[in-house]
Structures are given as structure tokens and as C-alpha cells.
RODO-2510 file (C-alpha; in nm, 4 decimals, decimal comma):
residues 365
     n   res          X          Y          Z
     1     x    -1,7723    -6,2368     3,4541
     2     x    -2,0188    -6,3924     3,2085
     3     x    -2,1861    -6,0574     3,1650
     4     x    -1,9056    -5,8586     3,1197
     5     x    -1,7613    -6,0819     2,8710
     6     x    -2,1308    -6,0941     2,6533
     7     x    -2,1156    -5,7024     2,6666
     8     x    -1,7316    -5,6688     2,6122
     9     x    -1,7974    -5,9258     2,2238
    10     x    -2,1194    -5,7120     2,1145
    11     x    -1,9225    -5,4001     2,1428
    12     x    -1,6336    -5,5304     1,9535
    13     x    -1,8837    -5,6205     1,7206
    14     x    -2,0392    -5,2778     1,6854
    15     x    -1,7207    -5,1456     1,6346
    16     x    -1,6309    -5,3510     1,3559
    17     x    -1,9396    -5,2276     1,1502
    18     x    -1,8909    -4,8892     1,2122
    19     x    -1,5285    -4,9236     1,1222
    20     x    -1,6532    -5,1046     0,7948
    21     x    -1,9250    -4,8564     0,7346
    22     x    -1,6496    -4,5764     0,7505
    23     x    -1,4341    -4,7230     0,5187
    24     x    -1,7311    -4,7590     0,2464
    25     x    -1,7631    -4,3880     0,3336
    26     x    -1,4412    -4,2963     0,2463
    27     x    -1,4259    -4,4564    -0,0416
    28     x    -1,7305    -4,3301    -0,1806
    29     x    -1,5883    -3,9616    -0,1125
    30     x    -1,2854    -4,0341    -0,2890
    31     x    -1,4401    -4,2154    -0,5635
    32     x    -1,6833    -3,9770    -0,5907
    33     x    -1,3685    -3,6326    -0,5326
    34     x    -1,1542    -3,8133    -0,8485
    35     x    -1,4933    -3,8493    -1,0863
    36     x    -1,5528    -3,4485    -1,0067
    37     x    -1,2176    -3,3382    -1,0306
    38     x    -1,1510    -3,5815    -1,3753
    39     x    -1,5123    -3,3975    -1,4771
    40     x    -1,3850    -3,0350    -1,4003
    41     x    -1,0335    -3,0776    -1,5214
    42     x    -1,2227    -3,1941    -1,8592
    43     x    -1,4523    -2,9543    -1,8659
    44     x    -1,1382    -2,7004    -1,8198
    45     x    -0,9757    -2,8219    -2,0890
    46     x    -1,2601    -2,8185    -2,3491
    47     x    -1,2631    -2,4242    -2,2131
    48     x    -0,9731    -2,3352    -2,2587
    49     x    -0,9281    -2,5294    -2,6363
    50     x    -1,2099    -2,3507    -2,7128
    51     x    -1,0806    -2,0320    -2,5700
    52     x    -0,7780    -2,0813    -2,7676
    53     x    -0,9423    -2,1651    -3,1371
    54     x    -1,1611    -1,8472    -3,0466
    55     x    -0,8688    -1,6235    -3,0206
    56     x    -0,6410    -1,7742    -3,3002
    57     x    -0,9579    -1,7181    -3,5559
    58     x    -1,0413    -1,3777    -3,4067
    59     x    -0,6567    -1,2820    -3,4563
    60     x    -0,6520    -1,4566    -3,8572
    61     x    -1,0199    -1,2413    -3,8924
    62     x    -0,8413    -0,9616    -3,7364
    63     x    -0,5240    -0,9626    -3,9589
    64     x    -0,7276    -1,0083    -4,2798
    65     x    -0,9305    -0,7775    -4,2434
    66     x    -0,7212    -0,5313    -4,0783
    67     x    -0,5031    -0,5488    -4,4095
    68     x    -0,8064    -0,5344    -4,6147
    69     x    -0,9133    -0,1889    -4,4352
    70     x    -0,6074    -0,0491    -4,4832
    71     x    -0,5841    -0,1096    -4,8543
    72     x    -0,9471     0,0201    -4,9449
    73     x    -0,8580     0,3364    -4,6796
    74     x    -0,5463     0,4162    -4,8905
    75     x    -0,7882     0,3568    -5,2308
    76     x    -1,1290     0,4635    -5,1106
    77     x    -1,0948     0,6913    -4,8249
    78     x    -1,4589     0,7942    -4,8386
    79     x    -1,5332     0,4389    -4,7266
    80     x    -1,5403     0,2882    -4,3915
    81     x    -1,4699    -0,0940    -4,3864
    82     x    -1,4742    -0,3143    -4,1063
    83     x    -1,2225    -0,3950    -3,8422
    84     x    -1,3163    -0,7458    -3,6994
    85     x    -1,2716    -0,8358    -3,3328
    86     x    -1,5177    -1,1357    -3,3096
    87     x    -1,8921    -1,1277    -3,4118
    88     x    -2,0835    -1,0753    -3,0450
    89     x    -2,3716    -1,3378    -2,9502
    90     x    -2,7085    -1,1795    -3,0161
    91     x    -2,8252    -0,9183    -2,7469
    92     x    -3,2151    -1,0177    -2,6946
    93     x    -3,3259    -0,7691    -2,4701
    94     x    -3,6920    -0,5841    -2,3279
    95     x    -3,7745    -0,2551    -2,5182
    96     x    -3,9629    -0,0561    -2,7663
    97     x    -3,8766    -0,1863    -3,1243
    98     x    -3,7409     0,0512    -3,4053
    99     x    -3,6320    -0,0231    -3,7879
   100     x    -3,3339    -0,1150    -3,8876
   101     x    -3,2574    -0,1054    -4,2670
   102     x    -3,0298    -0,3826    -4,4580
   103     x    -2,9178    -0,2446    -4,8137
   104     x    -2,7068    -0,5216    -4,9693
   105     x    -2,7167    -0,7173    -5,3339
   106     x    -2,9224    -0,4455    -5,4805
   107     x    -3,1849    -0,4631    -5,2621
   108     x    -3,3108    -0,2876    -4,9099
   109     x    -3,4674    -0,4488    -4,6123
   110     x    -3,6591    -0,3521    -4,2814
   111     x    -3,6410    -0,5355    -3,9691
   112     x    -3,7966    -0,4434    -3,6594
   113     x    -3,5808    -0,5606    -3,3695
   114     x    -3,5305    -0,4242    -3,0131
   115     x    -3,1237    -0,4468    -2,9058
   116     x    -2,8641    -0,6089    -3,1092
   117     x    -2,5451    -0,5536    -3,3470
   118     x    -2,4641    -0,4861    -3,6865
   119     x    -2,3078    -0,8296    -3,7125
   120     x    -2,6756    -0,9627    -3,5447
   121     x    -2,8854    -0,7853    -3,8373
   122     x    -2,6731    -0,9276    -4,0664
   123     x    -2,7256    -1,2351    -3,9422
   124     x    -3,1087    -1,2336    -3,9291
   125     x    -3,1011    -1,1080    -4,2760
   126     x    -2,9033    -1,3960    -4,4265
   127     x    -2,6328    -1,1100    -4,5499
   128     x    -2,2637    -1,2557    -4,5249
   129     x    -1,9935    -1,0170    -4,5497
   130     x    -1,6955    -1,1092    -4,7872
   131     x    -1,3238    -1,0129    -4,6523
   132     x    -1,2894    -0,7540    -4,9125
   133     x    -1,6463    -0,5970    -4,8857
   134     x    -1,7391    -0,2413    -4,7558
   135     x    -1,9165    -0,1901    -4,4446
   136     x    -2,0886     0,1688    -4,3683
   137     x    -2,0608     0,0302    -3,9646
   138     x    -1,8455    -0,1890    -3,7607
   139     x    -2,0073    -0,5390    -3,7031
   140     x    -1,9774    -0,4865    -3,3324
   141     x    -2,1509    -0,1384    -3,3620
   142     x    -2,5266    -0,1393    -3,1704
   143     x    -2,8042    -0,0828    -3,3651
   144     x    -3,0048     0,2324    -3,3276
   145     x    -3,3235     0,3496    -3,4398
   146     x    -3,3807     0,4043    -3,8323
   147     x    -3,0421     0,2418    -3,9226
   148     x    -2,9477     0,1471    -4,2406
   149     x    -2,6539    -0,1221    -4,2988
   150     x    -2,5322    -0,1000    -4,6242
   151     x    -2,2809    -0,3932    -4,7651
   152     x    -2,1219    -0,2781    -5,0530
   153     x    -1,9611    -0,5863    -5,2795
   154     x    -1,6099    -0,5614    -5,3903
   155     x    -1,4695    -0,7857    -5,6431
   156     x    -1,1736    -0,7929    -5,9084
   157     x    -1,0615    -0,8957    -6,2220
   158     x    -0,6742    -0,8829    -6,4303
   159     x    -0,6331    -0,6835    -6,7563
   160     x    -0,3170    -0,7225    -6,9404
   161     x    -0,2421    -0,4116    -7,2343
   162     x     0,0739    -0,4205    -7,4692
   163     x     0,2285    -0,1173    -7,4592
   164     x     0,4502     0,0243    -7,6856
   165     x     0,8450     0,1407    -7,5426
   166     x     0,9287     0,4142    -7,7898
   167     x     1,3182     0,4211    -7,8991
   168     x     1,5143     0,7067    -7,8167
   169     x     1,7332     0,9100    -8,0479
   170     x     2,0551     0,9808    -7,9579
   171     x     2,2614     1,2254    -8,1159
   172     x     2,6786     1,2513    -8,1412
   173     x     2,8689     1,5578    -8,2900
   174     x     3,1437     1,4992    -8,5389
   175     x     3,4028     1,7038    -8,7143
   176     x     3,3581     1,4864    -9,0265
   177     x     3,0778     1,6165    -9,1365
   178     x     2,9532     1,9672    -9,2136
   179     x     2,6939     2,1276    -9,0202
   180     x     2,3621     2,0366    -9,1670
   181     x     2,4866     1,6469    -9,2408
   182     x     2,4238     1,4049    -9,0785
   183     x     2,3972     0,9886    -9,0665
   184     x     2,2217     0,7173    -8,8855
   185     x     2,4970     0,5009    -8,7466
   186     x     2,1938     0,2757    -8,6069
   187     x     1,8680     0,2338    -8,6824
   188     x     1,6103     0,2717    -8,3742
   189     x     1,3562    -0,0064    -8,2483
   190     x     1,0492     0,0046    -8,0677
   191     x     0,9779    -0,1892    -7,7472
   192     x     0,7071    -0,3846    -7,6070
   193     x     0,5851    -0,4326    -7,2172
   194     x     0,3285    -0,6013    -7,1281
   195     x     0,1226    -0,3886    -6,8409
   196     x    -0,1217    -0,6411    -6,5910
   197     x    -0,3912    -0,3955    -6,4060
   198     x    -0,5938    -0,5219    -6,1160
   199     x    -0,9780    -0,3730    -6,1996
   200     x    -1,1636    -0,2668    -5,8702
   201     x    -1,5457    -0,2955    -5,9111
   202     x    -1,7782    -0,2131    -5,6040
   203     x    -2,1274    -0,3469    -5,6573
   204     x    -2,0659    -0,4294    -6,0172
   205     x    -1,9663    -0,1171    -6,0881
   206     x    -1,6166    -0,0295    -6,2429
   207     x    -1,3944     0,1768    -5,9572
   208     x    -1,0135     0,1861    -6,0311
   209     x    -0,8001    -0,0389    -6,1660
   210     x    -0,3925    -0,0304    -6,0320
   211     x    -0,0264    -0,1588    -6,2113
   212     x     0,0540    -0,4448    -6,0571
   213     x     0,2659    -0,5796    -6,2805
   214     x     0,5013    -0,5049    -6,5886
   215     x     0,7134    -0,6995    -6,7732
   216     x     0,9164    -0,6051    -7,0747
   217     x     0,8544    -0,8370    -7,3934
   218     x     1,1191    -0,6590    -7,6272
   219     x     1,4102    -0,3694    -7,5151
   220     x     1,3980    -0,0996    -7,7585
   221     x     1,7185     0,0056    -7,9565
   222     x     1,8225     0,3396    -7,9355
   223     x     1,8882     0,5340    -8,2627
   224     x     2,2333     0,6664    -8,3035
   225     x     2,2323     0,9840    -8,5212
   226     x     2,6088     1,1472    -8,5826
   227     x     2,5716     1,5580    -8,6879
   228     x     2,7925     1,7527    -8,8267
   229     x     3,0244     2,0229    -8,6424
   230     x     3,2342     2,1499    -8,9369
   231     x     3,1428     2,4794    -9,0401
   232     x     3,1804     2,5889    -9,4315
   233     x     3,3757     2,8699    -9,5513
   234     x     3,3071     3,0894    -9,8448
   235     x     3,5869     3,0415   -10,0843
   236     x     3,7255     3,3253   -10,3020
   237     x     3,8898     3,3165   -10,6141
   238     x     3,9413     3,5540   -10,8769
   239     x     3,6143     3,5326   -11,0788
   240     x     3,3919     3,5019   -10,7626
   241     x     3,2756     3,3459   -10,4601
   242     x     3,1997     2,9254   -10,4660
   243     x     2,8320     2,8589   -10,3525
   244     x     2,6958     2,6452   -10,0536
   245     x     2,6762     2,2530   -10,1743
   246     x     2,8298     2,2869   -10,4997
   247     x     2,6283     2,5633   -10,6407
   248     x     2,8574     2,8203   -10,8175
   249     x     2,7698     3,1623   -10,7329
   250     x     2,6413     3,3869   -10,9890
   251     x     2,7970     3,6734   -10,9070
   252     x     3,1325     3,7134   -11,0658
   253     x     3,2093     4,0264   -10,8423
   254     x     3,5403     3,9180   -10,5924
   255     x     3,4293     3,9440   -10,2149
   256     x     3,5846     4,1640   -10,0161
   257     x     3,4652     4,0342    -9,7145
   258     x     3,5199     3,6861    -9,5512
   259     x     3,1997     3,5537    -9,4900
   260     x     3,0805     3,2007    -9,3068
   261     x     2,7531     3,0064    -9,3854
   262     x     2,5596     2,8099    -9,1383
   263     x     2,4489     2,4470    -9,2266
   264     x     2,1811     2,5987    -9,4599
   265     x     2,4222     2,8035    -9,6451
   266     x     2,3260     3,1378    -9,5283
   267     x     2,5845     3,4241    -9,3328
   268     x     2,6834     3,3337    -9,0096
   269     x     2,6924     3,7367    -8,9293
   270     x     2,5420     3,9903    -9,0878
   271     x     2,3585     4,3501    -9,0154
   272     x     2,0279     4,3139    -9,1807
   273     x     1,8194     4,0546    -9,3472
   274     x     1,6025     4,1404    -9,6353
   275     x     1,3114     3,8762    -9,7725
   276     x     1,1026     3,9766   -10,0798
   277     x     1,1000     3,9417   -10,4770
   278     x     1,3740     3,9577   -10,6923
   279     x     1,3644     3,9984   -11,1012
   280     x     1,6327     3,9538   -11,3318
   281     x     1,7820     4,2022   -11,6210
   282     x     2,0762     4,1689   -11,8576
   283     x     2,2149     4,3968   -12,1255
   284     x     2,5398     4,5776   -12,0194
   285     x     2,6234     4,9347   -11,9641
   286     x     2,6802     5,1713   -11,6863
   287     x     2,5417     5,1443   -11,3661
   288     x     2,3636     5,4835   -11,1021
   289     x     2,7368     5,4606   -10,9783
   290     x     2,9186     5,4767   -11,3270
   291     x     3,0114     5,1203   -11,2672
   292     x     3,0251     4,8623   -11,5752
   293     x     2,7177     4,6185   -11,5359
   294     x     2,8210     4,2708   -11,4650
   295     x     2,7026     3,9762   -11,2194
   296     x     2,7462     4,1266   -10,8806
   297     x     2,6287     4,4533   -10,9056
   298     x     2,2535     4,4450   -10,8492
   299     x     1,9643     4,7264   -10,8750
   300     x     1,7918     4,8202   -10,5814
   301     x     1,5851     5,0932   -10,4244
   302     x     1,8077     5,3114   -10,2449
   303     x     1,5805     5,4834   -10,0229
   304     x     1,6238     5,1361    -9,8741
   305     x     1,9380     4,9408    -9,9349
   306     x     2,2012     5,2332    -9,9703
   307     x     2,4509     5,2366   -10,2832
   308     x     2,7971     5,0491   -10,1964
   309     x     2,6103     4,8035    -9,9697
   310     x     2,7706     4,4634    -9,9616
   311     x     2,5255     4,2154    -9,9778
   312     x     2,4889     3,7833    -9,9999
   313     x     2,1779     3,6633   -10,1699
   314     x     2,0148     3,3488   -10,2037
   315     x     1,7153     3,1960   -10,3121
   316     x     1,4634     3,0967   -10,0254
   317     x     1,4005     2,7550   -10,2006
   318     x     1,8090     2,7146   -10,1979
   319     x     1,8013     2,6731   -10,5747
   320     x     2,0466     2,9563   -10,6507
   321     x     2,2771     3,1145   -10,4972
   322     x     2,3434     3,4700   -10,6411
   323     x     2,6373     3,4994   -10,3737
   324     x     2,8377     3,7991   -10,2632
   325     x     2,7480     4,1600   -10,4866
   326     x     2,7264     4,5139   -10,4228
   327     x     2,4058     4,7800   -10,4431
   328     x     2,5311     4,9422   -10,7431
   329     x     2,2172     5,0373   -10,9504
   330     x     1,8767     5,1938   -10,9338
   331     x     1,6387     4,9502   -11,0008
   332     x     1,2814     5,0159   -11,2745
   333     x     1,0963     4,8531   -10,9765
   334     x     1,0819     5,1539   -10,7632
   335     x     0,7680     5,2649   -10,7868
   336     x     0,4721     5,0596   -10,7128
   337     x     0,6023     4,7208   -10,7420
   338     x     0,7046     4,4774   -10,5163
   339     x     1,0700     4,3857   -10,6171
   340     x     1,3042     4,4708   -10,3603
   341     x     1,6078     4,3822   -10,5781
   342     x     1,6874     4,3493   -10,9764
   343     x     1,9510     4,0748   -11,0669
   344     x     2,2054     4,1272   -11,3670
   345     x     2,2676     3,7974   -11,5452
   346     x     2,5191     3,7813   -11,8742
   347     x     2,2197     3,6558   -12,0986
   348     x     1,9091     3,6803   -12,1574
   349     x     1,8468     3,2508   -12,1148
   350     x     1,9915     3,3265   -11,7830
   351     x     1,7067     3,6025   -11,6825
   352     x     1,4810     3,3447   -11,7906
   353     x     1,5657     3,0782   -11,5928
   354     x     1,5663     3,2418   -11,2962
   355     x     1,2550     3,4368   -11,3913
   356     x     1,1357     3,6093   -11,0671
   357     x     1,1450     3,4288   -10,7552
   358     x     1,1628     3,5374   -10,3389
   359     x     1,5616     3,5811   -10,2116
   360     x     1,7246     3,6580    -9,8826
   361     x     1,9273     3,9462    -9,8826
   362     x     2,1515     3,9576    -9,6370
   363     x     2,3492     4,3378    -9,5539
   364     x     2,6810     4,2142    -9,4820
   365     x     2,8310     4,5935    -9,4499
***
């Protein structure tokens, strides 16, 4: 019994250091399972944040320069500008080298490399690329054999110009007023705007400029002109026919004809208009058609104004107005001389005066 009870305490014994030795075990593992899964879970998130700051400046890159592209394809569609993603991590790989060609800042480059991007020449080259500068390639385009990468700078200035806003005239009929006359009820004003242009230069070089702004300093005023819609009417009386504008006719024959001027005092309607040089003549007697001389009945050629034509006359420079007569004499003029018509005055101070000067001759009938 003494032997069984020395073998039964060294295997409780034993036991207990095993169980001890199990427990440091465990412990260990677990120890050791927490550290590796605090480590991972750590390392995870560190991934993923820098996951996430990777995509929110790829999308900001991607947004600029997205709107960038489309503004210089809408101005400059012979250019091809860059559309970002991200920049890609330099592609080292085993190869023949070949040249690759970096024009940027006025000056041009070689490089001898073996694999790579567009973005990774720029790199080695110490080129950066500003958001609003002009790519020939896409940064995540490889690079081939005799490349060239050209960056082409794009910068800006404001210009503001004064312009001038020209008034307008504006014009209202009226029956107060003869045809011809007018008045300014109100004066018209110029404007001012002031015009801001963006200027578009690409490697120092002037491009385009566009508006982007105008603002109006000073409205203009409109000018308000009132014209004249009444039309005048020949008035007869015994001795003659009134003038236009206050001028008494010279002719003392009566009209036998109504007759309406236009707002320079000429026929409204007539058959034929004659322009040339008239003379004057005075002295009395009896006209080619046995008719008493007298203001009214004028000489003329009648090869070319027939006799009994009813005529109006009046100076060209509006100075006179001879009025309403009849072709009832032959005139001296008719042969080799310019006059197309010979005016009888009373007196001879009258001839004088008018002397010889170019007329209208209107053929009423």
C-alpha cells in the first residue's frame, strides 16, 4: 500500500505541471492571436484610409481636370489635354532602351529609358504639369520609341475696354408739321459699358481672349425726332400760284391744274422731269403762239417740250421758284446752246438777278 500510494502522489504531481504548462500555453496563443489580429486590423485600417485619400484626390484630379479638358476642347480643338486617373508607379522593366523626347519651357530633352509612362518621364525630367496646361499624351500613356512629350503652358490675364453704347434715334410722325419739318423732342446720349476679356496665352504666346463680363456704366438716351406728315398744297389766286416756304411764284399765269409738292417743294405727280439751264428775257410782245408775253409763258425748244405744255419750275438750289407756266414761245437758244428753257421776267433788274442758273422742269400735262 506504501508503493501504490508513492506512485499514486508523483502522478498527481506530474499532472499538475502539465496542467500548468498548458495553461501558460494557452495564454501565450491568445496573447500572442489578440497582438496579430490588433496588428492586422491596424494594418487594415491604414489600407483602407489610404485607399480612401487615394480615391478622393484621384476623383478632385479627375474633376479638375476633366473640366479643364473640356474647356480647352471647346477653345482649342486641335489640342489634346489630359484626362487624369492617378499618376501610375514607375514601370522599371528588362529591355532594349529607346529615346524619349521632353519639349517643355522652351526647351527639348532626351532620355533613354526602357518601359515607363508619360507621367514617369515627366517625372525624371523634373517637368510638373499645371491643371490648365496642354498635354500632346495622356500621363498614363506608355512610352514608345522616339517619343516626344510636349507640355505646352497655359496662363491668363483680365483686360477691361470702355466701350461706347451708341443712342438710337427714334422717329414719330405728326400732322403738325409739314413734310420736310421736323423737331428734336429729346436730345440723344451715348452710353458706356465696361467689357472684362479673359486673354488666353499658350507658351507666352497670345491665343484668344473671351467676354466674360459686361457691365453697363451709363444707359444711353434715345433721341426722339417728330416728322412731319402734312402735305402742302399749291394755292391759287388770281395773279398766280403761292411758292413752297414763302417764296412767291414768279409766274403770274393762273394754274389750271391742282398740283401738290412734296416736302422739298417739288410736284407730287407729274409726266416728265426736265434738268438743265435756264436764261432769263424781258421786253413784252407777242409770243410763237400770238400770246401777250408775261411771267408764265416761257420760251423753249419745241422739238422738245411741245407748245401748250403745262409746266412747274424751280430752281435746283430752291432759291426761286418760277411756279406753274405754259410753253408758249420759241426760245434764241435753239441752236447750239445749252438752255433748255428762256424765262420772261417784267424787268430787266429781274433778268439780272436771276441771271442764268440750272431749274427742274417738271411736264405737268
Amino acid at each position: 500500500m506504501n508503493f501504490t500510494f508513492k506512485n499514486q502522489g508523483g502522478g498527481q504531481a506530474v499532472s499538475r505541471f502539465c496542467s500548468i504548462l498548458l495553461s501558460l500555453s494557452f495564454l501565450i496563443l491568445c496573447l500572442a492571436a489578440v497582438f496579430a489580429f490588433e496588428k492586422a486590423a491596424q494594418l487594415t485600417a491604414e489600407a483602407k484610409y489610404e485607399e480612401e485619400v487615394a480615391e478622393v484626390i484621384g476623383s478632385n484630379l479627375q474633376t479638375l481636370v476633366n473640366g479643364v479638358a473640356e474647356h480647352f476642347e471647346e477653345d482649342f480643338p486641335s489640342q489634346k489635354v489630359t484626362n487624369v486617373s492617378a499618376p501610375s508607379p514607375l514601370h522599371l522593366g528588362v529591355g532594349k532602351n529607346f529615346k524619349v523626347t521632353v519639349a517643355a519651357d522652351g526647351k527639348r530633352k532626351a532620355y533613354s529609358v526602357n518601359s515607363g509612362t508619360v507621367s514617369d518621364i515627366l517625372k525624371k525630367a523634373g517637368v510638373k504639369v499645371g491643371e490648365y496646361d496642354i498635354l500632346n499624351h495622356e500621363l498614363q500613356d506608355a512610352l514608345r520609341p522616339n517619343m516626344t512629350v510636349r507640355v505646352r503652358r497655359v496662363t491668363f490675364s483680365l483686360e477691361t475696354q470702355t466701350v461706347i453704347i451708341k443712342y438710337k434715334t427714334k422717329k414719330k410722325k405728326t400732322r403738325e408739321l409739314y413734310l420736310g419739318e421736323m423737331y428734336i423732342e429729346r436730345a440723344g446720349e451715348n452710353g458706356e459699358r465696361e467689357d472684362t476679356y479673359i486673354n488666353v496665352y499658350i507658351d507666352g504666346e497670345f491665343e484668344k481672349h473671351s467676354l466674360i463680363c459686361s457691365e453697363t456704366k451709363k444707359e444711353a438716351v434715345n433721341e426722339v425726332i417728330f416728322t412731319g406728315t402734312k402735305k402742302r398744297v399749291v394755292k391759287l389766286d388770281s395773279v398766280g400760284t403761292v411758292g413752297y416756304s414763302g417764296l412767291r411764284a414768279v409766274s403770274e399765269l393762273p394754274s389750271k391744274v391742282r398740283i401738290e409738292l412734296d416736302e422739298y417743294g417739288k410736284p407730287t405727280k407729274y409726266k416728265q422731269k426736265i434738268v438743265g439751264s435756264a436764261t432769263a428775257y424781258y421786253g413784252g410782245g407777242i409770243t410763237s403762239t400770238g400770246q401777250r408775253a408775261m411771267p408764265g409763258r416761257v420760251a423753249v425748244d419745241p422739238r422738245e417740250i411741245p407748245y401748250g405744255s403745262k409746266l412747274y419750275i424751280v430752281s435746283c438750289d430752291g432759291t426761286c421758284v418760277y411756279g406753274y407756266c405754259e410753253a408758249s414761245d420759241t426760245g434764241g437758244f435753239i441752236y447750239n446752246s445749252p438752255t433748255v428753257v428762256d424765262l420772261y421776267f417784267n424787268t430787266y433788274d429781274e433778268c439780272v438777278r436771276f441771271g442764268r442758273r440750272n431749274v427742274e422742269i417738271y411736264v405737268l400735262e
